[in-house]
Structures are given as C-alpha cells and as structure tokens.
C-alpha positions, 0 to 999 in steps of 0.5 A: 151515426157520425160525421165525417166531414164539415165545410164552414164557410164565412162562419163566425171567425171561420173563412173556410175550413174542412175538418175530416173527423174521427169515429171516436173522440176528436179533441178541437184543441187552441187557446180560448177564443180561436174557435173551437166552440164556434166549430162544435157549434156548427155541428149542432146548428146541422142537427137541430136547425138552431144555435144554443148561443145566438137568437139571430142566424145573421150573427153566425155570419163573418163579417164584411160576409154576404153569407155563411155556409155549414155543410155535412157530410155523415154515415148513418144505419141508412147510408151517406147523408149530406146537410147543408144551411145556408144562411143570409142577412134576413133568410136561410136556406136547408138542403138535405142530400142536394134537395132544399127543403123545410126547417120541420124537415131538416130537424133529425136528420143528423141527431146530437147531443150538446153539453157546456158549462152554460147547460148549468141552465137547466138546473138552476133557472126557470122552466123555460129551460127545461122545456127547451131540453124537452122539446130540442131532445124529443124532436130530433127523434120524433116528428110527430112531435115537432110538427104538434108543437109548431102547430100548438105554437101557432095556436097558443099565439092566436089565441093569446092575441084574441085575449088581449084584443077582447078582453073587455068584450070576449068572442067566446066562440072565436075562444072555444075554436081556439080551445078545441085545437089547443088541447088536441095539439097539446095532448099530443106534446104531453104523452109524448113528454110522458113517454120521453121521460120514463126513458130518460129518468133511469138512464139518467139516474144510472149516469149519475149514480155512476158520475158521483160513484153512487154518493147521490141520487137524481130523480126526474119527473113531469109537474103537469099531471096529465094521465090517462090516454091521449083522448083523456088528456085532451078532456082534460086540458079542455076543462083547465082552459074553461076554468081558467077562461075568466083569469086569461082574459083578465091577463090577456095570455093563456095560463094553463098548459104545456107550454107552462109545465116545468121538468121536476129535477131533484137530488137526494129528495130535494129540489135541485134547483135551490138546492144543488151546489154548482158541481151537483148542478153540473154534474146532475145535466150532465147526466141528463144529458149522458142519458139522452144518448140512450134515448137516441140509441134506442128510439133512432136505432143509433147513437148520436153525436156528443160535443162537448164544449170546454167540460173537462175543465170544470170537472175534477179528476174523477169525474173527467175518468168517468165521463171519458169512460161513459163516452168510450162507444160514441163519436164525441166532439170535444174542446179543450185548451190542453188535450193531454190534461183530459186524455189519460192516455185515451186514443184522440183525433187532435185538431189544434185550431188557431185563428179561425184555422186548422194548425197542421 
C-alpha cells in the first residue's frame, strides 16, 4: 500500500497544500516548526482516525478557520482508494471512496506505521501506553477486534458507573448482566492479543538483534494470563470479576481485565521499563515498531506506510545504516531538518517545507 497524493486544507499551519509522494523514501525536509511532523501527522490521522499528539480534533483546525480537511488518494492490492475527514469546531465527517461513513468503518483502510522519539512511551511509562500500541496496531488489520473493544469500552463504562451509583446497596443482578457481556467481549480482545504478539515478538527480536548488531536481546510477552480458548477465557474472566465484585464496589471501578493487562517489554532478562538507558529504550520501540510492518504484511497481504517523524537525529550513525537499510522495501515518510546527513547516498523524494508550504 502507498499513497500517492495528499490535500490538506486549513490543517494546523497548512492553508492548502498537495504533496505527490514517492513509492520509496520521501524526506519532508525544513528547519523545526515549518510543518513537517504536521504533514506526517495527517497521514496517520487518514489511517487510524486519531492523532498521536492531540485529544481534541478541533485543535487540528488552522486558525480563524471554520474547518480542516485531510484527503488521500492511495494504491492498494485492491486498487485506488481515496479517504477523506473532515473536521469541524464540535464533529468530523469520514468518507471513503466519496461515501460517508462510520469511524469503526474508516479505521484500516489505509494502514501505517508511526514512530517519534516521543514513542519513548511505550518503554518507559505506564501501561496505558502499551495498551494504546496493542489496540491502534491490532485494529487497523482486524475489525473484529475494534468493534469488540469499542464494545467492551462501553460495557466496562456501564458497569464502572453502576459501581459507583450502588455501592452501598449494590444491584447484583444489573452486575452479572454487566459481567456476562464484559467477559464475552473481553475474551475476544485477548486471544487476539495473544495471537497478535506471538507474531510480533520474533519480528521484533529479529529487528532488534539486527539494530543492536546482536549485542542485546528483547523479549516481549502478555501479564494477564489467559490461555486456553476463547470460551475458557471468557470462564475465566467471569470467575475474576465474581472474586473481585466486593473490592470494585468498594472502589467504585472495575479492576480486573484487559483494559488493566500491560505488555511485559524486556531486555537482556530484565524489565526495560526501569532498566533501559534512553537509547535501548529508543531502539528496543523502534523495533517494535519495525516489526509491525511484518505483521501488516502478513495479515493485510501488503506493507504499510512507515512515517517516521525527526528519528535520525537521535540515532547514532550505525543505527541510522541499519534502520535505512530495514525500511528499503517499504514507502517511508520521513522528517528531518537536513536530509543529506540521513541518506548515505540512499535515493529520496525530497520535499522542503517552509511556512506551511512546499519550497519548489
């Protein structure tokens, strides 16, 4: 999968603009704050409906703007495909092919890959963030998946606020209601957890060997355990939140399940998170990331895109080889402030931004 052409209008410091790209490596290229991450960014908003820097879609809007528009036109295994959003003060509209449609509907459709130094994240915080990468890599391959967490989602809210509403005088009934439908939806988010990192983990130790030029070893592997099928885990799940009823009235939320499960990230045997200097941390997401490319390759029959946003610069020189040399085969969207300190003579689509606007 690539894309081939993207229109922004009154997008963050962009009025409009059409970039045409590459089937290779494009470098967006101008000094910082020209809008070169604001373009990568776009991209990703196409394929996961979501920004990786903002809670709020009207902060994507330029200002004194009503609205901002993203459009995409890409060539897929399946043909042209064009994605377009919208979006307004208080609502968003998503189209794909010219046809409006939902937001569990548009997720997929163009898959991507994003990595910044800000994806420190997933190393070195808590495991909402490793979560976020499981569920936003899962879904763009799998809607079975996204329609079970938005569903769980819902449930899990319903049922935290009947915990705190009776939790002097609980309906119990109301609860196993609640817990019959959460554990259902919940083994489905699990198994496919499970199945989703028994791919990724060799992928991303391989990646990593590579990057490192075999001097460490990463490992990756779920907390929750939960084997067995999916009707067993379901079983299970059920007898956790009997046990643990008592205790989430008590604290008015519910504290057992996959929305509490964190992805176990460890390096050389021991736990990155409080282990890894800040360039194992880089490196080892970065070949996390890296490794989803297979995944996308394998499960969506294609490779997505890969942006890359201000990496090189916080690489050292062999690692930047190595990672240019991983990324040969794909469509990669890369920033940088200079592009002939990260090439070595790789060919490139250079696209010098200055201002909100492309410099011929």
């Amino acid at each position: 999968m690539v894309i081939k052409k993207l229109t922004l209008d009154n997008f963050r410091n962009y009025e409009h603009e059409d970039f045409v790209f590459d089937g290779g490596l494009n470098i967006l290229t101008g000094k910082n704050a020209q809008g070169k991450t604001n373009c990568a960014e776009a991209v990703f908003y196409l394929c996961t409906g979501a920004s990786l820097r903002i809670r709020h879609d009207k902060q994507l809007i330029r200002k004194g703007a009503e609205f901002a528009r993203i459009c995409a036109v890409t060539e897929s295994r399946f043909g042209t495909v064009s994605l377009e959003a919208v979006i307004y003060e208080n609502k968003r509209d998503l189209y794909l092919n010219g046809n409006k449609i939902r937001p569990v509907d548009f997720l997929g459709n163009m898959n991507s890959v994003f990595f910044s130094p800000g994806e420190l994240r997933l190393i070195q915080d808590g495991p909402d963030e490793r979560r976020r990468f499981l569920n936003l890599s899962i879904s763009q391959t799998s809607r079975d998946y996204r329609v079970a967490l938005s569903r769980y989602q819902r449930v899990l809210e319903q049922r935290n606020n009947l915990l705190k509403s009776h939790g002097y005088a609980p309906d119990y009934d109301a609860l196993d209601v609640w817990d019959e439908q959460l554990a259902g939806y919940a083994a489905r988010i699990v198994k496919r957890r499970r199945e989703f990192l028994a791919q990724l983990s060799p992928f991303a130790a391989a990646l990593h060997r590579s990057l490192t030029d075999g001097a460490e070893q990463l490992s990756l592997s779920m907390d929750g355990n939960y084997a067995g099928e999916e009707e067993q885990v379901k079983e299970k799940l059920l007898r956790e939140l009997a046990v643990s009823r008592e205790r989430d009235l008590r604290l008015g939320f519910t504290t057992v399940g996959p929305h509490r499960d964190d992805l176990r990230v460890t390096l050389n045997g021991q736990d990155a998170r409080g282990y890894a200097s800040q360039g194992q941390a880089r490196t080892a997401a970065l070949a996390m990331k890296l490794a989803e490319t297979q995944i996308f390759r394998s499960v969506a029959g294609e490779a997505p895109i890969l942006i890359l946003d201000d990496v090189m610069s916080e690489l050292d020189l062999p690692r930047r080889k190595r990672l240019l040399a991983e990324v040969k085969d794909l469509q990669c969207i890369l920033t940088c402030t200079h592009a002939e300190r990260v090439l070595y003579g790789k060919e490139s689509l250079r696209i010098r931004i200055h201002a909100g606007k492309i410099v011929e």
